[in-house]
N, C-alpha and C positions, 0 to 999 in steps of 0.2 A: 440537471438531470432530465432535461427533455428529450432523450432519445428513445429507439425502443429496445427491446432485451436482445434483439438480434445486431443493434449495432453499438451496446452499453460496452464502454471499456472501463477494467476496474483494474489502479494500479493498486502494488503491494508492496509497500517498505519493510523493510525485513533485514534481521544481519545476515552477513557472510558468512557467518559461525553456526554453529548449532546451539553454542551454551551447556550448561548443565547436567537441563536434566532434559531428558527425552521428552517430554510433554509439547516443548517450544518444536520440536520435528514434526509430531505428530499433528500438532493443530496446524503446521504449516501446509502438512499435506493434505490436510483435511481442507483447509481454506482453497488450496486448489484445485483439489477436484472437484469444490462445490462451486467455483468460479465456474470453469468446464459446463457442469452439468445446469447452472443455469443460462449457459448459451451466450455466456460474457464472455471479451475478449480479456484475456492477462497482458498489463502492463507491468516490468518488473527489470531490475536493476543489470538483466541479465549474464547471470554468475553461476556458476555452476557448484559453487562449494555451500555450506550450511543451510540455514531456510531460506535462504535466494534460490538454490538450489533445488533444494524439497517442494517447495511452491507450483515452482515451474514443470519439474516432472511429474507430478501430480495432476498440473492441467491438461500436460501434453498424453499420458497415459489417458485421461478420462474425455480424450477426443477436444479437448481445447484446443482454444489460438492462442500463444504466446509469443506476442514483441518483447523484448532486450534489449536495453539501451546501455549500455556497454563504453564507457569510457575507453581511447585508443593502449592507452599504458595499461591499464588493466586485461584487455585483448591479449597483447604483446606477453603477458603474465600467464597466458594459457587460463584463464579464469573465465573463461565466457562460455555458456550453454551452447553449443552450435546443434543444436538439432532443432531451436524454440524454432515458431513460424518466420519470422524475421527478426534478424539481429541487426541494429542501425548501431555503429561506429562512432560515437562522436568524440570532439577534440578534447573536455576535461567534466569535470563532475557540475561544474554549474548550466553546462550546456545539457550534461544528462538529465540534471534535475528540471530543466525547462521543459526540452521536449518530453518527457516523464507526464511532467503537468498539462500539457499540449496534448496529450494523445488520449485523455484518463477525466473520466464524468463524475469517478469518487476517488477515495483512496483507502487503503484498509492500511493500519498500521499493527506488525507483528514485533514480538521483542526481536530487541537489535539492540544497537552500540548507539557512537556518536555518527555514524553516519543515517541511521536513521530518524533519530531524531532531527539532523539537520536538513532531510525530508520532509518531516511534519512539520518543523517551521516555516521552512520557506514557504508551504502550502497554506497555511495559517496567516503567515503574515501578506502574503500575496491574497488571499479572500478578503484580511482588514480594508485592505491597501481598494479593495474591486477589483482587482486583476483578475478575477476569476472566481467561481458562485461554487464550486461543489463543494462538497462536506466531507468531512472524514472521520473515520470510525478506525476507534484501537481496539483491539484483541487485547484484553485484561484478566491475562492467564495469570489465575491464582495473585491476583492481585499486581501483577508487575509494574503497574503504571499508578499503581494507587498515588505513592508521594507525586509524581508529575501532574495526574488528573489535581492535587490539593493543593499545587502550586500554581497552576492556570486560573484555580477559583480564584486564590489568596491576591493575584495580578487583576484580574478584571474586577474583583472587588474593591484595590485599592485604586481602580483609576486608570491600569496603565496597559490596561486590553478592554476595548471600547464594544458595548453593545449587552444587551441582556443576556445573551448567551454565546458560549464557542460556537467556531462551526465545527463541531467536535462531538461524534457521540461515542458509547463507551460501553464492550459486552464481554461478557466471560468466558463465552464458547464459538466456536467458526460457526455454527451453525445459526445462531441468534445475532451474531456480525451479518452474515447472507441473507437471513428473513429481516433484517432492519433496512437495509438496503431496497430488499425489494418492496418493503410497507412502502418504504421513501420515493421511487421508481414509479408505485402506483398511485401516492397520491399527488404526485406531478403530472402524472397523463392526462 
């Protein structure tokens, strides 16, 4: 996180779907136009349907940059935002999950499915591994992630996730997600 806020890129795992209940839309949107208004660029799975979707339009409405990394069969699906700042094309989902990590100083993670999660691991297990230092923060709307946060402890505590802590922090609202990030921003300058 040694950049500065005018060249911080922050990606955003998020489903395809919307889910439930409305609250997962609304923080989505929320997270995005606070992305926007802190002058960060959005990195983001580039989709145009559920909180991939809302995220995105949210940044782009509130004067943001949005990248989209966009797997080619997904494209071909008509499922790609074409209005974000740039849409890169790549060949399948592990390539997008690279470059994703490649472009992005944090990660914020929004409920989602199994695809999301298999974004916050790779990023997780990629910072075990050193492949890369940045941190990532879940959005813990009304609890969503609570069993997953109790499972990461129950794993590092018995041995088989290394180090005193995740690289992992954990807030209730988009708004205390974006002032942690920037605490974190400013005590790295």
């Amino acid at each position: 996180m040694n950049k500065t806020a005018s060249t911080f890129s922050v990606c955003v795992f998020c489903g395809a779907a919307s889910g439930r209940d409305t609250i997962y839309a609304e923080a989505a949107a929320e997270i995005g136009t606070l992305i926007a208004k802190a002058g960060w660029r959005l990195v983001y799975g580039g989709g145009n349907t559920g909180l991939m979707g809302e995220v995105a339009q949210a940044a782009l409405r509130a004067g943001g940059e949005v990248i989209g990394i966009m797997p080619e069969l997904l494209v071909e699906r008509e499922r790609a935002l074409m209005s974000v700042t740039r849409l890169e094309t790549v060949p399948d989902m592990a390539v997008r999950k690279e470059r994703m990590i490649e472009l992005s100083d944090a990660f914020i993670v929004l409920p989602g499915g199994l695809g999301t999660l298999d974004e916050l691991f790779e990023v997780m297990t990629w910072y075990q591994l050193g492949l890369q230092q940045q941190l990532s923060w879940i959005l813990n709307l009304q609890g969503f992630y609570d069993p997953l946060l109790e499972q990461l402890e129950t794993m590092r505590h018995s041995g088989f996730v290394h180090g005193d802590h995740l690289p992992l922090r954990s807030a209730s609202s988009p708004a205390a997600v974006i002032q942690s990030i920037q605490e974190e921003l400013a005590c790295s300058m």
